[in-house]
Each structure stands twice: as structure tokens, then as C-alpha cells.
C-alpha positions in Angstrom: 9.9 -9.5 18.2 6.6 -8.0 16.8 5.1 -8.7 13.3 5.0 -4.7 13.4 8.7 -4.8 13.7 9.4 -6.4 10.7 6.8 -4.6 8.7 8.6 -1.5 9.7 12.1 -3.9 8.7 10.7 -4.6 5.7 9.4 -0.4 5.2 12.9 0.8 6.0 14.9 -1.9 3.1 12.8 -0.8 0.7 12.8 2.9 1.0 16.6 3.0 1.9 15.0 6.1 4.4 13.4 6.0 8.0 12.2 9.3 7.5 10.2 7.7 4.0 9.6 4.6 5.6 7.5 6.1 8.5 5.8 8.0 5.9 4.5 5.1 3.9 3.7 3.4 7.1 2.0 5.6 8.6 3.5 6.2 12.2 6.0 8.9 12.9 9.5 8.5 12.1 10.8 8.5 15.7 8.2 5.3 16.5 9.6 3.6 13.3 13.2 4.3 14.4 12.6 3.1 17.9 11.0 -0.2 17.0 13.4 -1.0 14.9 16.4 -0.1 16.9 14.7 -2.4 19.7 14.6 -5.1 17.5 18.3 -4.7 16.3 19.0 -4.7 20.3 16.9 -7.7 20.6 19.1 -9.8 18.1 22.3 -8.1 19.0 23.1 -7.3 15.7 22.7 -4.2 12.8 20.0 -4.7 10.3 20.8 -1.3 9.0 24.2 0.8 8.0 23.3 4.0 9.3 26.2 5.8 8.6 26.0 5.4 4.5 23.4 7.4 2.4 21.2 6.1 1.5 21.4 3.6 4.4 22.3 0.1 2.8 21.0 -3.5 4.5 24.3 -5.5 6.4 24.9 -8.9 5.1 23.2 -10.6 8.0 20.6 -7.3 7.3 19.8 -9.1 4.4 18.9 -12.7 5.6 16.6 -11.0 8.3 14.9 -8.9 5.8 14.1 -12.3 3.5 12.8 -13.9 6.3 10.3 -10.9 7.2 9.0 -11.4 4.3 8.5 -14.8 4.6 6.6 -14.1 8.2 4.5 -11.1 7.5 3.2 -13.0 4.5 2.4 -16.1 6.8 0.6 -13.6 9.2 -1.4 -12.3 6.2 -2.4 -15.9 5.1 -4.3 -15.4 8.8 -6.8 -13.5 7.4 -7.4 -15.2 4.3 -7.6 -18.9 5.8 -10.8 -16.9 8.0 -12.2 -15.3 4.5 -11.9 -18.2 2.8 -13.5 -20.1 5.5 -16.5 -17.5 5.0 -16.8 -17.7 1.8 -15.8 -14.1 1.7 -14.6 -12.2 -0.9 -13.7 -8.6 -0.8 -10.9 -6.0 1.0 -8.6 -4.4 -1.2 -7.0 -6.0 -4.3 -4.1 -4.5 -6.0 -3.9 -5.3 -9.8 -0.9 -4.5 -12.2 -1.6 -4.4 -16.2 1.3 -4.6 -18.6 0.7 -1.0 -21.3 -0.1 -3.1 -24.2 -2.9 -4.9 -22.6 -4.2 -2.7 -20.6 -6.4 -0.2 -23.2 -7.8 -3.1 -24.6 -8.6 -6.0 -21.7 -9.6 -3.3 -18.8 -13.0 -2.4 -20.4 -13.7 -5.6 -21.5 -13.9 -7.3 -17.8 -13.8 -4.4 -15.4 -17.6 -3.4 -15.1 -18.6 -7.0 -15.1 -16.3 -8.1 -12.4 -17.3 -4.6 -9.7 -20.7 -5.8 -10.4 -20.3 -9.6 -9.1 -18.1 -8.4 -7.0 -18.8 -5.4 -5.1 -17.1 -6.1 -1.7 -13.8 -5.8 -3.5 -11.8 -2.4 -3.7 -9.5 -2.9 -7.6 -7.2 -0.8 -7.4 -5.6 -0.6 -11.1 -2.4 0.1 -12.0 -0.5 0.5 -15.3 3.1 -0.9 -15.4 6.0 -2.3 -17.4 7.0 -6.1 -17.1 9.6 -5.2 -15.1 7.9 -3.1 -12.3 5.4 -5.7 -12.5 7.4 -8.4 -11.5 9.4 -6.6 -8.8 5.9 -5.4 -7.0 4.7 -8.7 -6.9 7.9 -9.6 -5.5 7.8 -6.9 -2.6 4.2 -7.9 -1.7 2.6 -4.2 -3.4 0.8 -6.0 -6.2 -1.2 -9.1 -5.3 -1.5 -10.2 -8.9 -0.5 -8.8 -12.7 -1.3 -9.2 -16.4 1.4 -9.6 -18.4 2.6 -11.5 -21.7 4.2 -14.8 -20.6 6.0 -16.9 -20.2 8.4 -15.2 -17.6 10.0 -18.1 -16.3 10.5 -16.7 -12.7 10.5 -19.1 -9.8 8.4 -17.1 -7.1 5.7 -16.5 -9.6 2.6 -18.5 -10.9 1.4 -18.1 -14.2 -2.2 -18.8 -15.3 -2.9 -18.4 -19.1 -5.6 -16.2 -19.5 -5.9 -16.0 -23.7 -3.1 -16.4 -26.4 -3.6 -13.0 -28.8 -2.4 -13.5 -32.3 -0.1 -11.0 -34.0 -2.1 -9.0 -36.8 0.5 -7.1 -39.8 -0.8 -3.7 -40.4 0.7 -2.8 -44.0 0.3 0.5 -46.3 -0.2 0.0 -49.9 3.0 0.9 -52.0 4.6 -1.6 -49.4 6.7 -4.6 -50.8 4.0 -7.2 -48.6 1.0 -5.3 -49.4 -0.1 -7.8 -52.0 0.2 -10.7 -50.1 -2.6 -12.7 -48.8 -1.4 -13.8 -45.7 2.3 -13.0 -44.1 4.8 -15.5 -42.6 7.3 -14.4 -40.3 10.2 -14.9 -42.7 8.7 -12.3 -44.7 9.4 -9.9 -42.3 12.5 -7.1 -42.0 12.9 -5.7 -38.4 14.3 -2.6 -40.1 11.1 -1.6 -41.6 8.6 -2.9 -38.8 7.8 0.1 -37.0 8.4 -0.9 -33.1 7.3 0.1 -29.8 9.7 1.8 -27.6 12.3 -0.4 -25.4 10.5 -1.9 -22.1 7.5 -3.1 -24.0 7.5 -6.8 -23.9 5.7 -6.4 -27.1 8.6 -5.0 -29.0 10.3 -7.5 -27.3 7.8 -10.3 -29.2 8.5 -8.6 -32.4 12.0 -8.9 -32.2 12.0 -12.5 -31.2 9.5 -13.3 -34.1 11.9 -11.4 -36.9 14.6 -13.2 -35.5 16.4 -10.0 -35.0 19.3 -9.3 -31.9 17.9 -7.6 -29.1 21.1 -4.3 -30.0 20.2 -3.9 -33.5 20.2 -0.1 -35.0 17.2 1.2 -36.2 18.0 2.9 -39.4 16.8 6.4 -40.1 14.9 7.6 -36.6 14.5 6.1 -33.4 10.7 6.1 -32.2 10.2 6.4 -28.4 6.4 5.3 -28.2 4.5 3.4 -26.0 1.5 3.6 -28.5 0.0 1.5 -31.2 -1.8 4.6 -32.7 1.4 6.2 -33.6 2.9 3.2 -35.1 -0.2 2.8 -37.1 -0.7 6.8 -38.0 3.3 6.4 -39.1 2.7 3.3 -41.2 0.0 5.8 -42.8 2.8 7.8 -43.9 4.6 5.2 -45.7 7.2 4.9 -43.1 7.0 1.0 -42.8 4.8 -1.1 -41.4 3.8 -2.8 -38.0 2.6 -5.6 -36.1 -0.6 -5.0 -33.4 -2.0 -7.3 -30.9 -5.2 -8.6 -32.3 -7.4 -6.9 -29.7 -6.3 -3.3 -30.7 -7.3 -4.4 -34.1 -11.2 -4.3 -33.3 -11.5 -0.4 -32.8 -9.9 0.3 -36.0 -12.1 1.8 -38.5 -12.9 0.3 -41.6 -10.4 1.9 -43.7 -7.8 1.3 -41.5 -9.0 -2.6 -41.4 -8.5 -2.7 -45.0 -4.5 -3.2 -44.2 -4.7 -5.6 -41.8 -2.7 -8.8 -43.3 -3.1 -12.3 -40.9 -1.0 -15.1 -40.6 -0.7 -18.3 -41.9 -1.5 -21.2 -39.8 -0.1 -21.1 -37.3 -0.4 -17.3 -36.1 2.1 -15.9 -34.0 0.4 -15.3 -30.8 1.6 -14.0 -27.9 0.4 -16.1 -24.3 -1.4 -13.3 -21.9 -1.3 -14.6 -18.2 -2.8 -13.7 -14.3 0.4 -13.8 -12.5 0.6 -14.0 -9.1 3.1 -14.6 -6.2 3.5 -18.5 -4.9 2.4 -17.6 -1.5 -0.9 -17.1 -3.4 -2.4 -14.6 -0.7 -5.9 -13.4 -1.6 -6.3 -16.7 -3.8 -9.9 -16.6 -3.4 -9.9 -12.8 -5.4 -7.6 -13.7 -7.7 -9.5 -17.1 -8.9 -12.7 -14.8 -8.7 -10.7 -12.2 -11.0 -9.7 -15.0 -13.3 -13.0 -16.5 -13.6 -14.5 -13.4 -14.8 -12.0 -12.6 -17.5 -11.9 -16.1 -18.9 -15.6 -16.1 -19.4 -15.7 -12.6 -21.5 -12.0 -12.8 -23.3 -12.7 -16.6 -24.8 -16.2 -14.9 -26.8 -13.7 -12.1 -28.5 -11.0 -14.6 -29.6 -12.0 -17.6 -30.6 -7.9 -18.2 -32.7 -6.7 -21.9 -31.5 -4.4 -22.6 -33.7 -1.2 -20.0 -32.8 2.7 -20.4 -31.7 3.4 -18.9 -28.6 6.4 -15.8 -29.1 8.1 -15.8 -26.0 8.9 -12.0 -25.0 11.9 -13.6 -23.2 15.4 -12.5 -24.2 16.8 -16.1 -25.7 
């Protein structure tokens, strides 16, 4: 039994293909196929039901496979006890970013973080929550951003900055006149909402007090953006609710119908999440150091309630 066995074990459950398996690790499918059909010989049992498409994982399949997970992470940890041990910190480092963070966080820590740390190869990528969380689990993210908490048992969270909820409200609306909101004040049916899968929306929702299935009267908006909510509020179709950050760009007009708060703000906790096994810890401290020091000069709020994005 080989740690190259199980990798390819591991390459094979999670493409449900041989043929996209050897693809994605490199080697030709009939090396893949033969290493892990020497394997299954090995352990005189299937890993694999062949004869189904696409190929499914047998019950004792699927102990194996949680248990090559277990060891190919070990073996990595290898590598990082010896970097650590250097002081080293660089190799590749694979970073997911939640939508409604990323637009505004990226700029704000990227540049300063290549330039301490130029050994390191960021590779960025946008997801949902979801994604997020499932990458992390199958070892293709080593750490995400993401609005917490998540509650998940195989993940750490490390609070990063807790980012208030700012109303953005037209004149001619009923809460226009109002110095500063509370959430009772506010209707989910005229709070224009990002689309479903933002754990933004998600915040909203929890904040109105509203269940997760109610209608949306008059259209449906499929969005992922907070310029078309605000461009729509422009338009007297209701109003919204932005993360504080995206407030910052708006242009002074626009700033003019930005209602805040009362004491305390609705906030929603941003967190560096990373798997238990806590490979590449010495990146990911390095990664958290970096945004801490920049994030806590752009918002200095202290006193906020956490809105869990969490369907309670």
C-alpha cells in the first residue's frame, strides 16, 4: 500500500470517473486503474462499483476512502513539520472568498501580503459558503473567508472583523426620516435581497425575523450584486441593507441614504476558516496576521450583535 494509491483512491471518489481522475492527477488512466486495482487486490476487497455509472464507493469503499484522507493528510503534515522547522514560508496556498467579501477585503490585504510574503503562490478563488466548506473538506482549499459562525466540527474558525449592517434607504421611503434604524423597523417584503446562496441574504433574513420560504412579492431578483440592489433602491423599489465595507466606495450622493443602527449594530462576524488538521498553519497564521493588522484601521465598530447566517 502506497500513499500514491490512496491519492489516486481519493482522485477516483471524488470524480466518480477513472478516466477524470487520471486527468486531474496527472498520470494516464490505465496507471491510475492499475494502482488502484492492485490495491483492491491487496485488501481483497472492492473500493469501487464498476459496473454502475457513474461508479459509486461500496460500503466498506467508503471507510477506506475516510481513512485516505486521514493518511495522505498525515503524509502532508511531513512537509510542514520540516517548513516550520525552517522557518519557511512559501509553496502554494489555496484561498476561497465568500462573493460578498471578496470585492471589498481582496484589495485591501492582497498587495501587502505578496509583498511580505513573496515565496508564497495565492491562488484566489471566489465561492459560495457552501462550496467553501466542502473544498476545505476534500483538502482543495487550505483555508476560506467566510461569514461565521458555521458551526461545523472539522473546521476552525478565527474571527477576522465583525462588519456592521448599514440600511441604504431612498427618499419617499416610509424609514427615510428616521435617524437611526432598528431591526424591528424593518419588512423583509420591501428589503431588496441578494439572490439565494448568499449567506448575506441569509443574515438579512435572520435579522427581519422572516422564514427562510417566504414569497417575495412582485418580482424575484436573481443578483449576486450590491450595485443592483442599490441602483434598484434608486428606483424606488424598496430599500436594502449593505455590508459596511461596500459602503466606502459609494459616492457622496449615494452616502447621503445611508441610515446606521442603533447601539448595538447588527454586524455580521467575518472569519479565516481552516480545516482541523491545520496543514500549512504557518501560511495561514502569516495570512491572518496580515489582514488583522489592515482590516482593524478601516473598522473601528465595537459595539455590534453578531447575525448568525445560520438557518435557526
Amino acid at each position: 500500500m502506497t500513499i500514491t494509491q490512496l491519492q489516486y483512491v481519493l482522485a477516483v471518489a471524488e470524480h466518480k470517473n477513472f478516466t477524470l481522475a487520471a486527468q486531474k492527477s496527472f498520470v494516464t488512466q490505465p496507471t491510475l486503474s492499475m494502482q488502484v486495482q492492485k490495491l483492491e487486490d491487496e485488501l481483497d476487497i472492492l473500493i469501487f462499483d464498476r459496473s454502475k455509472k457513474p461508479i459509486t464507493i461500496t460500503e466498506v469503499g467508503k471507510k477506506i476512502v475516510n481513512q485516505a484522507k486521514n493518511i495522505v493528510n498525515e503524509a502532508n503534515r511531513i512537509q510542514d513539520i520540516v517548513d516550520q522547522e525552517k522557518g519557511f514560508i512559501g509553496g502554494d496556498y489555496t484561498l476561497g472568498i465568500i462573493p460578498t467579501v471578496m470585492p471589498t477585503l481582496l484589495p485591501m490585504f492582497l498587495k501587502t501580503f505578496i509583498k511580505r510574503y513573496p515565496k508564497v503562490n495565492l491562488i484566489i478563488k471566489e465561492q459560495s459558503t457552501e462550496n467553501l466548506i466542502k473544498n476545505l473538506q476534500d483538502g482543495h482549499l487550505d483555508a476560506g473567508i467566510a461569514a461565521t459562525p458555521l458551526e461545523i466540527e472539522y473546521l476552525k474558525e478565527r474571527p477576522l472583523y465583525y462588519e456592521p449592517f448599514v440600511g441604504y434607504v431612498p427618499p419617499g421611503h416610509r424609514l427615510y426620516q428616521q435617524p437611526k434604524l432598528k431591526p424591528e423597523d424593518l419588512d423583509i417584503q420591501d428589503v431588496l435581497l441578494l439572490q439565494d446562496g448568499h449567506c448575506f441574504r441569509d443574515g438579512v433574513i435572520n435579522l427581519c425575523k422572516a422564514p427562510r420560504n417566504f414569497q417575495e412579492e412582485h418580482f424575484r431578483l436573481q443578483s449576486g450584486s450590491f450595485e443592483t440592489l442599490v441602483n434598484l433602491a434608486d428606483e424606488d423599489l424598496g430599500m436594502t441593507l449593505l455590508p459596511y465595507l461596500n459602503t466606502l466606495e459609494l459616492d457622496e450622493q449615494k452616502k447621503e441614504k445611508l441610515k446606521y443602527f442603533e447601539a448595538p449594530s447588527p454586524a455580521r462576524e467575518v472569519s479565516l476558516i481552516y480545516h482541523k488538521s491545520e496543514l500549512k498553519i504557518q501560511i495561514t497564521e502569516a495570512l491572518r496576521d496580515v489582514i488583522l493588522g489592515i482590516v482593524r484601521g478601516a473598522i473601528a465598530f465595537q459595539d455590534v450583535k453578531i447575525v448568525s447566517p445560520l438557518n435557526k
